[in-house]
C-alpha positions in Angstrom: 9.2 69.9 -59.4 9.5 69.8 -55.1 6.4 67.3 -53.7 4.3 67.6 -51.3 4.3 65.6 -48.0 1.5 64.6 -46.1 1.3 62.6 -42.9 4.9 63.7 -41.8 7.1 66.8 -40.7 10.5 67.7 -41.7 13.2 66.3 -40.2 14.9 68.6 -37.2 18.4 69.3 -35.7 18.6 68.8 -32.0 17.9 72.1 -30.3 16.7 73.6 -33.5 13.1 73.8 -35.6 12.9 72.8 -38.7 14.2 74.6 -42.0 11.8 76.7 -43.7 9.3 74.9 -45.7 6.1 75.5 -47.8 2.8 74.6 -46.3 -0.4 74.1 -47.6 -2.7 75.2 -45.0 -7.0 74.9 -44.9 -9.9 76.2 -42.6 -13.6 76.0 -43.0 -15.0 79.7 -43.0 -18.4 81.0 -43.0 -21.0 79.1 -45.0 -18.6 76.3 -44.5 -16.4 77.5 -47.6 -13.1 75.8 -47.7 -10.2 78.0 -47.9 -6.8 77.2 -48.8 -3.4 78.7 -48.8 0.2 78.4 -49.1 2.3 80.2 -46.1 5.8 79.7 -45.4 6.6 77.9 -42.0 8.7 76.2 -39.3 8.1 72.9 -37.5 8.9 72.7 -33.5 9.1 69.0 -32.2 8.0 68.3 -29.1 10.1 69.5 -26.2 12.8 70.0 -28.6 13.8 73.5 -28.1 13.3 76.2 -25.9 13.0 79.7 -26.2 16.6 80.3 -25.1 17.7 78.2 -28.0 16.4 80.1 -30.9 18.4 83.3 -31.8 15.0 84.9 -32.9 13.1 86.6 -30.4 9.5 84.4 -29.0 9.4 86.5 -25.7 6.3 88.2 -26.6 4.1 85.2 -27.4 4.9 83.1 -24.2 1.9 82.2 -22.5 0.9 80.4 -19.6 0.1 77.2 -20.7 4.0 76.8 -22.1 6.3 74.5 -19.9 8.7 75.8 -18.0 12.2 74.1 -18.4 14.2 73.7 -14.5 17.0 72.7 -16.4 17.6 75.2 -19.6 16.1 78.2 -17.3 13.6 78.7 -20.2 10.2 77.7 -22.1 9.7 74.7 -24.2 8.3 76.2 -27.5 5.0 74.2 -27.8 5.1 71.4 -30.3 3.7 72.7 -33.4 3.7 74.3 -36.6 4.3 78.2 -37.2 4.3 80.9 -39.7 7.4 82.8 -40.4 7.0 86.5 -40.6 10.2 87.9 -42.0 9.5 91.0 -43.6 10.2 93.1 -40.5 13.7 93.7 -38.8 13.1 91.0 -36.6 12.2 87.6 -37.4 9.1 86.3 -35.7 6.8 82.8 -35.7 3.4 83.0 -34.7 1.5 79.7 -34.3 -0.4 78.4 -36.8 -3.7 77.3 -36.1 -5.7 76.1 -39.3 -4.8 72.8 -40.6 -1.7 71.8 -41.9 -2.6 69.1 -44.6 1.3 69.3 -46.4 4.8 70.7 -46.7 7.3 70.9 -49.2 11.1 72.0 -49.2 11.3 75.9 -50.5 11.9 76.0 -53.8 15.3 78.2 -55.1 15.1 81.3 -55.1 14.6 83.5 -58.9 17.8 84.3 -61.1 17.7 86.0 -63.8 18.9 84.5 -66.8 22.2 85.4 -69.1 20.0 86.7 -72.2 17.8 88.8 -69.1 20.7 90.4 -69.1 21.4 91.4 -72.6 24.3 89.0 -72.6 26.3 90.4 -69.7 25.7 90.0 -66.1 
């Protein structure tokens, strides 16, 4: 069974975000409940990669409190963690902003077994 990290993030490529990664994710909501959740994410290091970097389209959700980079002609993506929304045609990330208290590496996907099968795949 994967663990759960706390107190770190997952390691990146240069010019890249992390891999995709479980996160456990709270928030205090009204009548100071605690609510928790489990949302697939991405971690951006600081000034790591810019918007021009990432084949995946971030156009829409540039603000103006990102940094513009001279050099790459393009927008740091802010340091931080975000969801990934893949269930449309186009990939997106939107910024997560309850707490992130761990992460763990995705665990494999489901395949179904030989005898699923009735003994033939």
């Amino acid at each position: 069974m994967a663990q759960w990290n706390k107190n770190t993030v997952p390691k990146c490529e240069n010019k890249k975000c992390s891999d995709e990664v479980l996160v456990t994710v709270e928030r205090i909501g009204y009548g100071g409940k605690l609510y928790r959740r489990v949302i697939k994410a991405v971690y951006f290091p600081y000034h790591h990669c810019t918007v021009d970097d990432m084949t995946l389209s971030m156009d829409y959700g540039i603000t103006d409190d990102w940094e513009y980079s001279k050099e790459d002609n393009s927008y740091w993506i802010p340091q931080g963690w975000y969801e990934v929304c893949d269930y449309f045609e186009d990939h997106s990330y939107s910024q997560i902003t309850d707490c992130v208290k761990a992460w763990m590496k995705l665990p494999k996907p489901y395949e179904p077994t030989l005898k699923e099968f009735g003994g033939r795949k």
